[in-house]
N, C-alpha and C positions, 0 to 999 in steps of 0.2 A: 784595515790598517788604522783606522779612526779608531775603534773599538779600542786595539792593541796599542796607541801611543796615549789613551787616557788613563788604561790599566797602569800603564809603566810609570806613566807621572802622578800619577794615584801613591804607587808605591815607594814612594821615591821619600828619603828620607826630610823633613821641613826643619829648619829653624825656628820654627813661630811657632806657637801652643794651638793643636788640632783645635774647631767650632766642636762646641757641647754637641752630643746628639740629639735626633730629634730638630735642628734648626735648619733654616733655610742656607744658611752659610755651609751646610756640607756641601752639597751639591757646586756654590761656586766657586771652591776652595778645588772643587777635583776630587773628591774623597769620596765620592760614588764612581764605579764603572759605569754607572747606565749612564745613557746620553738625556741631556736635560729635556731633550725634544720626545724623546721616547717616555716620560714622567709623565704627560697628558697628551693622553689617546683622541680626546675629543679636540684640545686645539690641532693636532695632525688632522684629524678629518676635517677641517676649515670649519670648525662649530666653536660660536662661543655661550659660555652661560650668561644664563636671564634667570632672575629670581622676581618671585612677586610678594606681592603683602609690603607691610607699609609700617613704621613703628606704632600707629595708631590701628592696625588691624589684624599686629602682628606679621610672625613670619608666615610665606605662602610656599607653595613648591618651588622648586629648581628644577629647571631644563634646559637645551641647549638646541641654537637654531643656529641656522647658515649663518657665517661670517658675512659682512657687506665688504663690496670691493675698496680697495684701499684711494681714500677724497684725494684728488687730482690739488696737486700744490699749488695751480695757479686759480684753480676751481674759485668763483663767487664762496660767498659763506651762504651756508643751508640756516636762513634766519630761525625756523622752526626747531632745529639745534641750538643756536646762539639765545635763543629765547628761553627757554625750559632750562639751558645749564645755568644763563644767570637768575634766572626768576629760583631755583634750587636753590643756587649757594647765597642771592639777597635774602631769602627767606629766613635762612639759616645766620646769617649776621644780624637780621633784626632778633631775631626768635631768643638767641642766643649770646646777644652782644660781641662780638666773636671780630676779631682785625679782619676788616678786607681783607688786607691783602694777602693774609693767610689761607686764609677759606678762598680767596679766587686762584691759587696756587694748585689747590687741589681741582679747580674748574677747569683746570687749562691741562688735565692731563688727559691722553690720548684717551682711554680705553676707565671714564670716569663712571660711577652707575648712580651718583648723583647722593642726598640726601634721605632717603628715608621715602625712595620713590618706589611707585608699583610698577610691574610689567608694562612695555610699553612707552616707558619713556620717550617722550622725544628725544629727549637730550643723549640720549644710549648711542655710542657711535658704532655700536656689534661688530668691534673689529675693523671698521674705517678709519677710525683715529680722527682728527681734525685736522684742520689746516693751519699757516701763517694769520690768514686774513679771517678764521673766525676765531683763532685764539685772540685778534685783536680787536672782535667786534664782541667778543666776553669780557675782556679784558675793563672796555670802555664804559660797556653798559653798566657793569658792576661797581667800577669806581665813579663813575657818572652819578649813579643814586646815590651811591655816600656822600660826596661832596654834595651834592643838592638832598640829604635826606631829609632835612625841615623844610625846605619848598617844595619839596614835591610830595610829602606827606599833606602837607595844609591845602595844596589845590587840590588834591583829588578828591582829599572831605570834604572843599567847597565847593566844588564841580559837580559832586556827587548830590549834595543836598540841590544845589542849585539847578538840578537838569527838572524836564521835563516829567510827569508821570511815566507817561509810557516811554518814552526812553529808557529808564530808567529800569523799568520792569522787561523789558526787551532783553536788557542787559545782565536778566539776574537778579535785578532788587541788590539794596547797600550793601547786604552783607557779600556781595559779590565782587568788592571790591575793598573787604578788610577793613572799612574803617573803624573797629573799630581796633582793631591792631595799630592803627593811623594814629588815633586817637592817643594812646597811650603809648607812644613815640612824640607826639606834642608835648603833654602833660610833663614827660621825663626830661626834656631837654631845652623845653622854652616855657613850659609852664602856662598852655594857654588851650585850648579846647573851645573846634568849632559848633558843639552841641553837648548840649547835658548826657544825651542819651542817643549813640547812632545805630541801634536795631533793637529790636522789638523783644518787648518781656520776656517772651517765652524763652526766646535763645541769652538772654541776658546770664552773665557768669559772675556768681562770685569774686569780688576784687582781688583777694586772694590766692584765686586760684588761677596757674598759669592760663592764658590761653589757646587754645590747639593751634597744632602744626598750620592746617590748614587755612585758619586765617592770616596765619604771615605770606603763606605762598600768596593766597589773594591781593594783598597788601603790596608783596613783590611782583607782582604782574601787571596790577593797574600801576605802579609808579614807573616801574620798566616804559608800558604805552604811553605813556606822559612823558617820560623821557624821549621816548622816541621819537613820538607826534612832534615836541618841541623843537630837537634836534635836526628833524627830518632827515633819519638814520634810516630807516628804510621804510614803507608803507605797510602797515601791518592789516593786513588786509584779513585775518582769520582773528581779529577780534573788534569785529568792523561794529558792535553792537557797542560796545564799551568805547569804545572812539569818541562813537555818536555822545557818548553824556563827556565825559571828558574834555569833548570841544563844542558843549552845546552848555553848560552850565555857563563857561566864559560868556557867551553870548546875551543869556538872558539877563545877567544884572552884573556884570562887570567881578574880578575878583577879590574879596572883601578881604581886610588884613585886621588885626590888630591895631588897637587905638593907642596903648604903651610904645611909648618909644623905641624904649629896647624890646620887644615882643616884637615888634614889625621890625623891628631889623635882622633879629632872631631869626624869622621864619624866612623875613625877603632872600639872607644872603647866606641861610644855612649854617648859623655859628649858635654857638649854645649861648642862653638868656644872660647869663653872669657874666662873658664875656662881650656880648652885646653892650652891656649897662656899663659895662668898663671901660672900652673904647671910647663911648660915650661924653662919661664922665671925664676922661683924659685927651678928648682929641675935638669932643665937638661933634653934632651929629652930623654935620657935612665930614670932616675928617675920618671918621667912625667910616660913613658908607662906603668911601674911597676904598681904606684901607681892606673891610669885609670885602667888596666887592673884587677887589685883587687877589686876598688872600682865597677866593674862590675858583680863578684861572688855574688853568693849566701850566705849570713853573716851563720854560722853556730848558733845553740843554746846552749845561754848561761848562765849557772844558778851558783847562789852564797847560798853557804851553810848559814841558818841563826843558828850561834853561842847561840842564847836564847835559842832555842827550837834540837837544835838537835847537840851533843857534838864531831863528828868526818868528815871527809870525806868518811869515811869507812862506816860512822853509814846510812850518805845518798846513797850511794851506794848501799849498800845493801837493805835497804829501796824500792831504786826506782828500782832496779831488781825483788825483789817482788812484782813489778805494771808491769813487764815487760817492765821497760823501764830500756835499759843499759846506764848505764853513766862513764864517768871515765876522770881522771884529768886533765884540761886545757894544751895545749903544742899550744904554735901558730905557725906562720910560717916558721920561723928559729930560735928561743927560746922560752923556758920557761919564765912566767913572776913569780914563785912563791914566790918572794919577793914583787913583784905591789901585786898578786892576787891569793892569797896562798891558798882560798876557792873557785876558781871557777872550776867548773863541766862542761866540754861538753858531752852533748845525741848525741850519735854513730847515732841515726837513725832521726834525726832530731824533729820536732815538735811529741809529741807523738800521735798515733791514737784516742781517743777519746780528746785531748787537754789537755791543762796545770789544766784547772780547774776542768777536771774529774780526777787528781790523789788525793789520800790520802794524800800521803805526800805534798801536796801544801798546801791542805785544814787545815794541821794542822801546817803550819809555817816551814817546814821545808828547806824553800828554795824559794828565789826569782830570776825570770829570770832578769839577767843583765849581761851586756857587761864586757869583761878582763878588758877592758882598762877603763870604770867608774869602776870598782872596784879598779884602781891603783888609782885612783881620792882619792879616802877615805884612803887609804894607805899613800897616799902622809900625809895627815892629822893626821892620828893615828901616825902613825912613830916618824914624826916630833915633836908632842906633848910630845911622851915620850921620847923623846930625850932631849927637852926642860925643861919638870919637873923635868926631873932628873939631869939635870947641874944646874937648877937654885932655886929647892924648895929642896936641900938635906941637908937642914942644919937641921932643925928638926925632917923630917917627911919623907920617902922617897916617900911617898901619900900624895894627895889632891884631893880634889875634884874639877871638872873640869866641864868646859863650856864652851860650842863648841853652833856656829851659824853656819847654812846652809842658807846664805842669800840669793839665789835662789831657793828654794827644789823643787819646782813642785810637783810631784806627790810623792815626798819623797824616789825616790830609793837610794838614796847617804845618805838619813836619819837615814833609817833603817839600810845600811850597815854600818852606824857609829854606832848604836845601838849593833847590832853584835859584832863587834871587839871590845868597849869598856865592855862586857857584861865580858870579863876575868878577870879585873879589881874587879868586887866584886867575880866573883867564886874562884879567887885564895886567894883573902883577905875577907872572910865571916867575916858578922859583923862588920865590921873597917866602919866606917863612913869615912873616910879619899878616900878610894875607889870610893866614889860616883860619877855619873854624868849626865850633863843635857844637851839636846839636845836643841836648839834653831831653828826654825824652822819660814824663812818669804816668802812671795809671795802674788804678789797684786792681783791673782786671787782668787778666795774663792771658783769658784768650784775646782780647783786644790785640795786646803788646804782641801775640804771633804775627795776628795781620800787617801787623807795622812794621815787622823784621822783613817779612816776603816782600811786601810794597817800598823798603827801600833799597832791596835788590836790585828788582826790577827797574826803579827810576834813577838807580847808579847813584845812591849816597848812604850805601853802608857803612863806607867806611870813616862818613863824618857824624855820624846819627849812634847814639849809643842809650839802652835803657835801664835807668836808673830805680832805686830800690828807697820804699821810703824812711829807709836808717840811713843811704846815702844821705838824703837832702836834710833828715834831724842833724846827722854830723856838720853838714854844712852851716847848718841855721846856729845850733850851739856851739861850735869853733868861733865863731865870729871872726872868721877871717877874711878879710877886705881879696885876699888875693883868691882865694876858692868858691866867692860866692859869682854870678850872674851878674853880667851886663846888660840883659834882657831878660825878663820874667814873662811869658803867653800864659795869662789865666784866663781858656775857655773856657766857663763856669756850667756845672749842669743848669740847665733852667727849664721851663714849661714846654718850651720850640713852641710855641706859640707865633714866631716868626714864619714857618715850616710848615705851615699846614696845610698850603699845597703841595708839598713834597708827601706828606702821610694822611690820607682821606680820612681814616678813623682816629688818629690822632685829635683831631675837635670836640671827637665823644669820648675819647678815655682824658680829658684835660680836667684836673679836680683842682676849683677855685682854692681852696682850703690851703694847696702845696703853692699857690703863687703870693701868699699875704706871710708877714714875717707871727712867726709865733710865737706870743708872748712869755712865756717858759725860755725860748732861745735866745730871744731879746733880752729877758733879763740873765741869762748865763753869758752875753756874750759883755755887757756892760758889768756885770762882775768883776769876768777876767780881765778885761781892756784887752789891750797892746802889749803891755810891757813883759811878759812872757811868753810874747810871737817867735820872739830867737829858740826856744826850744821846744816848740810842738812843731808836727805838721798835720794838717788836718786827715784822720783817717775815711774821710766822707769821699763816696763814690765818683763817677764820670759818666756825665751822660751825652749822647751825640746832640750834634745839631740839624744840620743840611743834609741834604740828601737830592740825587737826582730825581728827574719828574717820577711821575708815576708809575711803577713799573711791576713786574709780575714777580720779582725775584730772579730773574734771569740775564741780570743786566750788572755792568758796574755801578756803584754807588759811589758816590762822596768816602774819600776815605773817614770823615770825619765823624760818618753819620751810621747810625745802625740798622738795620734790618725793621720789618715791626716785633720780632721775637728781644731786640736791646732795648727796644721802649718799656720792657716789663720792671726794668731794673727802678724807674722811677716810682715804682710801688716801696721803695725803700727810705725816700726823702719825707720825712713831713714837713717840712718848708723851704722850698727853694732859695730864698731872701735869706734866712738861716746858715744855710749850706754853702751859699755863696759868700757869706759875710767872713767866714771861716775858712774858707781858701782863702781868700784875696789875704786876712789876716796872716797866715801862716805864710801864703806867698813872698810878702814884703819883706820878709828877715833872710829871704834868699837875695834880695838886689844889690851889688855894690853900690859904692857911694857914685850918685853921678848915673850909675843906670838906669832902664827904661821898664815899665811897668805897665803893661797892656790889660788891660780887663773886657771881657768878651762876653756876648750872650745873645743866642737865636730868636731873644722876645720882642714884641712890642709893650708888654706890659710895663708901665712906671716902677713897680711895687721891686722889678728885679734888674731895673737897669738904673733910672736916674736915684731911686730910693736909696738903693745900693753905692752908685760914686759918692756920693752926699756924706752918708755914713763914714764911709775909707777916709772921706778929705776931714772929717770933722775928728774922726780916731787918731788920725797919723798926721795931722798938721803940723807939727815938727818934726816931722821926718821928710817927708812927699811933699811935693808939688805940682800943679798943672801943667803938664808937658804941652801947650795946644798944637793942632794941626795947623797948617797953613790955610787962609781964606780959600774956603768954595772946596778945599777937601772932601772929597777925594775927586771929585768934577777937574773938568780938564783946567778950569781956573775959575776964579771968583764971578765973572761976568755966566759963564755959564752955569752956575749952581743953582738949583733950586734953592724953594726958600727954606724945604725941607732938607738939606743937607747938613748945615749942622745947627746945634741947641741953642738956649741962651748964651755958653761959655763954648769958648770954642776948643776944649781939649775933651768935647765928649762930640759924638756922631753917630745920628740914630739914622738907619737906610729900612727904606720902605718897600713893599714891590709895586707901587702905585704910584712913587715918587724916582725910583731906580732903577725898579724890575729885577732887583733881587729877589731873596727871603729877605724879613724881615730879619735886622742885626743893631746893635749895640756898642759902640767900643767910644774907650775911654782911657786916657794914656796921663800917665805921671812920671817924673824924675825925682828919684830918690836926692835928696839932697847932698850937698858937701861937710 
């Protein structure tokens, strides 16, 4: 009967255009009668295949052996698995320069055969698939050496040099532990090398020439043990030889750093040399290590209550304790922000056990994951506007209806959190048309702008959120009509996310100092143009994310704001940040009515694309704009409570730290168009 009801829906006429032949899409389209199960004879006898050989020894034969029984869900992790699939896919992100978090995406798949492994594998799960808890001890390991890839490269080449003789020869000899793969992971990213020379003549290669496979796995295994040793993540007890030098080097003579400033801070806190030297230079090397040392944690999870659908803090608290997930009120570093981010929730226990998308309360709108510090973003905005209406439209009406552009949205998380917060406006005045308001929404990508359609479904404000095209906003800008432009301008500027760099581990190593300094070609194009024909351009330069949730596999929600690591590739299109930004916020300004509020945003800690940048705008547009400031000890619960880091010299900029907040690192900077 099975046979006979997949013939008949086989046959059965489609609306949609048959799969090419030859593809894998016949079969699950129904356009074969055989059964998919009956296609492989060997997986019905419970056999799976195993290939051997190696890219380095070529391909070997192919065979097939008993399937393993399927790993028990609540089962410990099988370490000797968890070890071989991340020491595989590190090998392969050093080897290859390649995103974590892409390359750990394919570690974390049930039935994985690894990189360019022979027969044998540990990591081969022959049909057992893995579990929760070692997709999470893959997970860790993996991203664990990224975030510490320069400290844990430097100690093992000085652990290494530093052990004993025979430890050392016990253990394999240097080349047993890749340094010299180490080696030229130093040289690339901090510019500093623990020896001229770390293996012997004979094996010595060509600088030119790549090299092999094998000494990255090396490389990834000793920093794997080093991580683990460090972490005390489990006792690795079958590489008890390599242990020994690895915690016997520390011993004999303590471990030796870099004499350069930024070189020792480079290595100490795992950030590439240029932006070492830059923190530096702008923060002070006490400030510097703070900052580094934060942007090295682990980002905690951040969620913002959504106002349409669920009406207290309380109401989500209690909500999400009945999914067993405890949550309770944002408090960062050394303040509160709950005047920035009066609705954000941190989860006690991090990401939840079965994820963001298996709770209830996700599913029905009750909360989207975003960062403190993008929610002071939207704060900055809401604040300001009702501070604005009310000094300037209270001659009649103490309402109107309002309109607001998010000239960057991306994936819309700063959209919806404006939806949110504008949502009390009609509950506290039902009925008053005066209350109303509308969300403007642009971005030159259109897969973006799908995201944004579906997520304002889901958090109920389609119907005030509309996305706009950019001959809309040229119309707007060259009408010059006081009644069709903006009361509020959000320009989240792409930048470096230099802020964010615990949200994206490889993110540190794809960051090219060159895109964070303004370029002198753009600079002088942009002191050409000026200002004064900002009313008819809008800038055609792209949109790049910011924030993003912690570290995650891809299987999680995200920051609506923020992109995947496959959206970070778009920043291969900017050549100067500072450039790129100076040209939105330009074109932005001839969107503001008079009397409106102009928000400028950016995920950096860098000067060159935050304070460099308001500086510029106030000196271009000083007869137009002015300093809209925040209130004392913004966004902190009041002035007494602010750090000292909270806000700048002038108080209409505000820089937040994750060392000083416990955000991401952010930017924002607010002006009123004048009358």
């Amino acid at each position: 009967r099975a046979m006979e009801s997949r013939t008949a829906s086989a046959s059965t006429p489609r609306l949609t255009a048959p799969a090419p032949a030859g593809r894998s899409g016949d079969r699950r389209r129904g356009s074969s009668p055989v059964p998919r199960r009956a296609l492989n004879p060997a997986r019905r006898r419970g056999l799976v295949r195993v290939r051997s050989g190696s890219a380095e020894e070529g391909p070997g034969e192919t065979r097939f052996e008993p399937r393993l029984p399927p790993v028990g869900l609540e089962a410990p992790p099988r370490w000797d698995l968890v070890h071989a699939r991340a020491v595989s896919a590190y090998a392969e992100i050093l080897m290859h320069r390649r995103d974590a978090q892409k390359v750990l995406r394919k570690a974390l798949r049930p039935e994985w055969p690894g990189f360019d492994e022979t027969s044998g594998w540990a990591g081969d799960a022959r049909g057992g698939g893995v579990n929760n808890a070692e997709r999470a001890a893959i997970a860790e390991a993996v991203l664990g050496m990224e975030v510490n890839r320069l400290n844990l490269a430097w100690l093992v080449v000085d652990r290494a040099h530093s052990a004993y003789e025979e430890s050392l020869h016990a253990a394999g000899g240097i080349e047993a532990f890749g340094v010299d793969a180490l080696e030229e992971t130093l040289r690339g990213h901090a510019d500093v090398s623990r020896a001229e020379k770390t293996f012997s003549a004979e094996t010595e290669l060509d600088a030119n020439v790549p090299l092999p496979r094998a000494r990255y796995v090396a490389a990834a295994s000793a920093m794997l043990d080093l991580h683990w040793m460090r972490e005390r993540v489990v006792s690795n007890e079958f590489h008890r030889d390599r242990l020994a030098v690895l915690r016997g080097g520390a011993k004999i003579q303590g471990d030796a750093w870099p004499d350069a400033a930024d070189a020792k801070l480079a290595v100490a806190y795992s950030v590439p040399k240029w932006f070492a030297a830059r923190l530096i230079e702008e923060r002070g090397v006490e400030g510097a290590t703070a900052l580094a040392a934060a942007l090295k944690r682990k980002a905690p999870l951040t969620v913002r209550r959504n106002a349409l659908k669920c009406d207290s803090n309380e109401t989500l608290m209690r909500a999400l304790a009945a999914e067993d997930v405890p949550a309770k009120r944002f408090s960062g570093s050394k303040e509160t922000l709950s005047r920035g981010a009066p609705d954000a929730l941190s989860f006690d226990c991090g990401r939840p056990r079965l994820g963001i998308f298996g709770l209830e309360t996700y599913r029905l709108g009750f909360f989207e994951v975003q960062d403190a510090g993008s929610q002071c973003i939207v704060s900055a905005v809401t604040q300001g506007l009702a501070n604005t209406t009310r000094g300037a439209r209270g001659e009649t009406s103490t309402l109107k209806p309002i309109k607001v552009l998010d000239a960057c949205c991306g994936n819309g998380g700063k959209t919806l959190a404006l939806a949110s917060s504008f949502s009390a406006r009609e509950s506290q005045n039902p009925g008053d048309p005066d209350a109303g308001y509308r969300i403007d929404c642009f971005d030159v990508d259109a897969r973006r702008l799908r995201h944004l359609v579906a997520a304002t479904r889901r958090a109920g404000c389609e119907n005030v959120t509309r996305v706009v095209t950019k001959l809309d906003l040229r119309a707007v800008a060259a009408a010059n009509v006081e009644a069709n432009k903006y009361d509020a301008v959000l320009v989240d500027a792409p930048c470096s996310s230099a802020g964010a760099l615990r949200r994206f581990p490889s993110l540190r190593w794809e960051m090219e100092e060159f895109k964070t300094r303004l370029d002198v070609w753009d600079d002088a194009d942009l002191d050409e143009r000026g200002s004064e024909d900002s009313e008819r351009r809008i800038s055609d330069s792209g949109r790049f994310y910011d924030d993003s949730e912690d570290f995650s596999d891809g299987h999680d929600a995200i920051d609506g704001d923020v992109a995947s690591a496959s959206g970070r590739s778009d920043r291969t299109l900017t050549r100067s940040f500072p450039a790129t930004q100076r040209r939105i916020l330009r074109d932005s300004a001839a969107l503001v009515r008079a009397g409106g509020v102009l928000v400028y945003a950016t995920c950096s800690v860098l000067r060159s694309e935050n304070e460099d940048v308001a500086s510029w705008f106030e000196d271009a547009f000083a007869e137009t704009f002015e300093p809209f400031a925040f209130p004392a000890g913004w966004p902190a619960a009041d002035a007494e409570n602010a750090s000292s880091s909270t806000t700048t010299t002038t108080t209409h900029v505000v820089g937040l730290t994750p060392d000083a907040h416990g955000t991401d690192g952010f930017f924002i900077a607010r002006w009123r168009r004048k009358r």
